[in-house]
N, C-alpha and C positions, 0 to 999 in steps of 0.2 A: 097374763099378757096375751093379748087376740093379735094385734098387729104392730109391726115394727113402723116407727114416724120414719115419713123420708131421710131425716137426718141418721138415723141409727141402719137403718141399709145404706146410703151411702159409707159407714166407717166401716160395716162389715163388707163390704164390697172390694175396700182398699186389701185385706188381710189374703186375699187367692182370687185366682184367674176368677174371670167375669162367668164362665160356665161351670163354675163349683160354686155358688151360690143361687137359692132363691126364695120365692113368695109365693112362684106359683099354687094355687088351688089345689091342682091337683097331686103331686109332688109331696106337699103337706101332708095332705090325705092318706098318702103311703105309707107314712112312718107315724100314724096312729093306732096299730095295732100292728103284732107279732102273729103267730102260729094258735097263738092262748083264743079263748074269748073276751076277755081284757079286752075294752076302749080307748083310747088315752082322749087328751085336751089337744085341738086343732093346734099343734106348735106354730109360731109367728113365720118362720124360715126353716131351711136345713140349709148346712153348711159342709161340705166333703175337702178337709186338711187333705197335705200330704207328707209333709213335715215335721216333726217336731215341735220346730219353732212356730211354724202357723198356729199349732195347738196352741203354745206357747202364749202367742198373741191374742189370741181369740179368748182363752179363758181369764189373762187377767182383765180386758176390754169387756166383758160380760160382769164380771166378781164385782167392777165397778160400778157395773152400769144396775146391778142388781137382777141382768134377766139369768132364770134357770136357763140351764143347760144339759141335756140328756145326749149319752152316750149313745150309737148306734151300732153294730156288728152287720150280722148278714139276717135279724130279725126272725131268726128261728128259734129262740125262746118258747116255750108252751105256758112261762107263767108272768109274764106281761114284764120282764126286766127294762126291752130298751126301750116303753112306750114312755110318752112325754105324758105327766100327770098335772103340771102347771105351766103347757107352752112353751113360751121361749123356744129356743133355738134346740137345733136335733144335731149334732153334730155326726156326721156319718161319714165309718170310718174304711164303705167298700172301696173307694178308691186307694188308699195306704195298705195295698197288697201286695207288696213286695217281699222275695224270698231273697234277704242281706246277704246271705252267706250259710252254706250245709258244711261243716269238717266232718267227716266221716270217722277221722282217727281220733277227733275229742267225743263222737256218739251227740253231736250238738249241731242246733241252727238257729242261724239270727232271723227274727221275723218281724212285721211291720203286726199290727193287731187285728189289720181286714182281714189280710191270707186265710184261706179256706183249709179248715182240717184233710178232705181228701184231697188238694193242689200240693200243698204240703207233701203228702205221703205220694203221691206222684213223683213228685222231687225224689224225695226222702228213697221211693223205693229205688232210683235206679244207683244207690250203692249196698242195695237190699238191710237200708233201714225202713223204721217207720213212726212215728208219732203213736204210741199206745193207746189215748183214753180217744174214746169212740161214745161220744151221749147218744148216735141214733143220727140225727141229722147234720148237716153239713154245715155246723157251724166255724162262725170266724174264731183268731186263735186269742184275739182281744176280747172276747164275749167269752170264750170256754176259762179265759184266767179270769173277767171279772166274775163267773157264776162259780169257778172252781167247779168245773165242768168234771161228773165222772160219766158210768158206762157200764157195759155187760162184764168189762175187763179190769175193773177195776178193783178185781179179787187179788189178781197176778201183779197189775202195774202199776197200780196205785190213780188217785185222783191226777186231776191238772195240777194241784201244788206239788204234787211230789216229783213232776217234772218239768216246775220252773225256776232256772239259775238266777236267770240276772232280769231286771225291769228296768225300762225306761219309764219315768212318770211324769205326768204336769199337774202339779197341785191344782184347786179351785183358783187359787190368786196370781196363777201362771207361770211358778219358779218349777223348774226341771229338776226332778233329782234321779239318781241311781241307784240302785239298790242289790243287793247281791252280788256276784262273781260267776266267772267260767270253770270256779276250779271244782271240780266232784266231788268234794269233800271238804267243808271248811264248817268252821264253829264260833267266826271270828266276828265278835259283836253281834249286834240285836238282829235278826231275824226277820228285818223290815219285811222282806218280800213276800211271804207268809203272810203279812199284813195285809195285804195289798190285794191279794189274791182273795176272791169271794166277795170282794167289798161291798161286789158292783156299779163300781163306779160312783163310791159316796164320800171318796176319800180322795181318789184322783183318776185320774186316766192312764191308761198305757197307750206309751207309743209306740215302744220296742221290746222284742224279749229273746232272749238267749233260752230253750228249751232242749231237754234232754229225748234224744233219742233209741231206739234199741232197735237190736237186730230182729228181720224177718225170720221169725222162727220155721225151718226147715219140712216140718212136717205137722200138720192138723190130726187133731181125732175129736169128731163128734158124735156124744150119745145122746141118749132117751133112755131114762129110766124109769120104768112105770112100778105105780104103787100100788098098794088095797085102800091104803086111809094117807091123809094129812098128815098126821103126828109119824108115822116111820118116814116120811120124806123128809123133813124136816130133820129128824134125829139124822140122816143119813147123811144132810149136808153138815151137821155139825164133825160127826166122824171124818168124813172127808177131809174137812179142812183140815182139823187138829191131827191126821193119820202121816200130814206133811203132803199128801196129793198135788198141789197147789192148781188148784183149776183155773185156766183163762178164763171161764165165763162158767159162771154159774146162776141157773135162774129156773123157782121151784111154782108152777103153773097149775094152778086149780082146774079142775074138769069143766068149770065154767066160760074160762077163759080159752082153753082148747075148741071146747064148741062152738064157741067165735071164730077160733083160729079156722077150723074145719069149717062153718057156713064162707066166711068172707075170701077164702084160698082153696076149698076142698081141698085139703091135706091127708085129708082122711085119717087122723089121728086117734087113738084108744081117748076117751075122754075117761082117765082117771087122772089120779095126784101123778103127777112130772117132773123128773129132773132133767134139765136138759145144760148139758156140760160139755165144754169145751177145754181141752188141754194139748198144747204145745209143746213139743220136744226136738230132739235132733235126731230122731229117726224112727222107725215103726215099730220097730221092736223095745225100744223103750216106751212108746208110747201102747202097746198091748198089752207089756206088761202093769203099766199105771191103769188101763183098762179093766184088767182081770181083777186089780186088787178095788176097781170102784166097784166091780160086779161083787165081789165077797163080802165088802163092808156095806152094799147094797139089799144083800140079800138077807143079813142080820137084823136088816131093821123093815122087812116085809117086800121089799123089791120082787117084780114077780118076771120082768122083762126088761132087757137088756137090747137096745139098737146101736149100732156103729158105724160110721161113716168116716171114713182116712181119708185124707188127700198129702201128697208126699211132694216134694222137692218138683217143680220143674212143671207144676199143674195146677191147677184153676178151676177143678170141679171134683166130685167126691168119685174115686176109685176102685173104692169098694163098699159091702155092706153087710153087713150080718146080720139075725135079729134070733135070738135064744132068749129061754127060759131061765131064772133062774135057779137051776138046778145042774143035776148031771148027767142028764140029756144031750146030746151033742147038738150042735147047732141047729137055728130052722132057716129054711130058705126066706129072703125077706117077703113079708107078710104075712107068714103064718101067726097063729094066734097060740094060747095056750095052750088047748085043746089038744093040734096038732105036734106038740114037741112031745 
């Protein structure tokens, strides 16, 4: 479908205000492609609900009418999710960004599906919660449950399904239904929202969602840990995990991809095999000692250097640093190299 007949913009004109719908060229243009290299097909209009029931209306008036309908978030996708592949109508969802409701004592917030992951944790922080899964960009929280969005954290926190309770959905044929509960712990019937979640938008839409929040953890620690080869890095992140460590972020980086880091940032970073991990705790002395024991199980499997960066309660930038060998050498001032320890 390339364009909508007068008759069928006129019925979609009836469904939201006269400036949430249009045809224009340009406008169009916008929501042919994401963040990806992906193209999409000139959609006929875009349409921006903010209800519900607009959803409601619009999709059984389409269902009937036979024209596709593409989901839209906030378009930062990298693999062409909300691009329109057959026209029709783009339905975008950045106007429906409303924050419903944060309870703090249920660790829960009711969201519309625009709402922006860090607007959210803006919210969220000023009862020092936050929304865990983090894919990198700031995407909306309707696009992270239709992609089952995860992240660097998603070692510790789990995906987007693991912290969505309840759904509001509108079928393709326009009937709303419900799906899950508020309660933290229930086993009672199918599983629907789970379904739902990852679909991408090929099963329904979301309008509403109940998601699980958790506390701003206290205190940061991040390392570097440099190797000699590929295969002890590797071996090291598997120790780690199963030692019970549990790392917020963990992510093991080729000397190739360092030398990018280093040309595109001057980071000035050792271009060997890399661990670079991140763990959360409630104070610095448990997280030193979760540090000592990644340097020893580091060091078993070829580890030859050891970096650390805290940042504690009350602060915003890294506090301190250390950077040693692995061995039993006593610390090195940061920078020094092996040579030096």
């Amino acid at each position: 479908m390339k364009e909508f007949t007068p008759k069928q913009i006129a019925t979609l004109s009836r469904f939201v205000d006269p400036d949430r719908f249009s045809v224009g060229q340009s406008i169009r243009e916008l929501h042919l492609h994401d963040i990806s290299p992906h193209q999409g097909v000139l959609p006929a209009g875009v349409i921006w609900p903010l209800t519900t029931d607009e959803v409601s209306q619009i999709l059984s008036w389409t269902y009937d009418q036979g024209i596709p309908v593409t989901p839209w978030g906030a378009g930062t996708s990298t693999e062409g999710n909300p691009v329109p592949t057959r026209g029709g109508l783009v339905m975008d969802f950045t106007r429906m960004d409303k924050i419903l409701e944060i309870r703090p004592h249920d660790l829960q917030a009711d969201v519309q599906p625009g709402v922006l992951r860090k607007e959210l944790n803006r919210h969220a922080g000023k009862h020092w919660l936050f929304f865990p899964v983090d894919p990198g960009a700031d995407a909306s929280i309707g696009g992270m449950i239709a992609n089952n969005a995860s992240g660097v954290q998603t070692l510790k926190y789990g995906a987007t399904k693991d912290c969505v309770l309840r759904l509001t959905i509108v079928l393709p044929q326009g009937k709303v239904i419900h799906t899950g509960c508020r309660a933290g712990k229930s086993s009672s019937g199918y599983d629907l929202t789970r379904l739902f979640v990852g679909s991408e938008g090929t099963l329904g839409v979301v309008t509403e969602a109940t998601i699980r929040l958790t506390g701003i953890p206290s205190h940061h620690l991040a390392t570097i840990i440099a190797f000699d080869n590929l295969e002890g890095a590797a071996k090291a992140v598997s120790l780690m995990i199963g030692s019970g460590l549990e790392p917020a972020a963990l992510e093991l980086l080729t000397p190739g991809i360092i030398d990018l880091m280093n040309r595109e940032k001057g980071l000035g970073l050792k271009e060997v095999p890399s661990l670079f991990c991140e763990f959360h705790g409630i104070s610095k002395a448990a997280l030193m000692e979760t540090s000592n024991l990644a340097e020893e199980l580091s060091r078993s499997c070829g580890g030859n250097e050891l970096s650390v960066w805290h940042r504690g309660e009350g602060t915003r930038r890294p506090v301190a640093r250390t950077t040693r060998c692995m061995g039993d050498n006593p610390p090195c001032s940061p920078g020094q190299g092996n040579a030096d320890c």
